[in-house]
Phi, psi and omega in degrees: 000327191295296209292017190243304185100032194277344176262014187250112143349288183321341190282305228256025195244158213266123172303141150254210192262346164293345208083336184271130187316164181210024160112320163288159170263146156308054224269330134264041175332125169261009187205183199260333169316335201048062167222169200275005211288126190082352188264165191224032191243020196299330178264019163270350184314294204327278199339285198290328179284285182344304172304295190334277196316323179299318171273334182300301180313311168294332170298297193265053245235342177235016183210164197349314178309287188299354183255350163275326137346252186344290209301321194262305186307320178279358176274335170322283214279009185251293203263335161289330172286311165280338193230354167212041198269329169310296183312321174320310201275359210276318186283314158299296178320340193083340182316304159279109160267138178231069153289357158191200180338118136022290186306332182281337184301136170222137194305181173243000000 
């Protein structure tokens, strides 16, 4: 795996507009653009980075691996906070069942 590079990280990690990586992974890329274009994968991000950063911390827990973890979990925990901490709580609370789509919750 090493001598392949099937383990170098760097290729999967989310471009910003600067060029510099920004914390989350392409984590289903369906194409070689590394965008969903044609995928049914747009609500696996959450999922597959969380794993991702877990193993990269756990494998690596004092190099590069823990400092890209950190990075893709505060990039989560930033954009979950800014942009969908009402629905967190609607949902922590018991308020809200979400067995699918957003249009489908229905209160409790």
């Amino acid at each position: 795996l090493q001598s392949k590079g099937t383990l170098n990280t760097s290729k999967a990690k989310c471009i910003g507009k600067d060029r510099k990586p920004t914390g989350p992974f392409s984590a289903s890329a369906a194409n070689a653009k590394g965008d969903h274009t044609g995928s049914s994968m747009f609500g696996s991000w959450l999922r597959d980075n969380c794993i991702i950063a877990w193993g990269l911390f756990y494998t690596d827990p004092e190099g590069e691996g823990a400092e890209d973890s950190v990075a893709c979990v505060s990039s989560i925990a930033k954009f979950l906070l800014t942009y969908q901490s009402h629905k967190m709580e609607l949902v922590i609370n018991g308020l809200k069942d979400v067995k699918g789509p957003e249009k489908t919750w229905m209160d409790r």
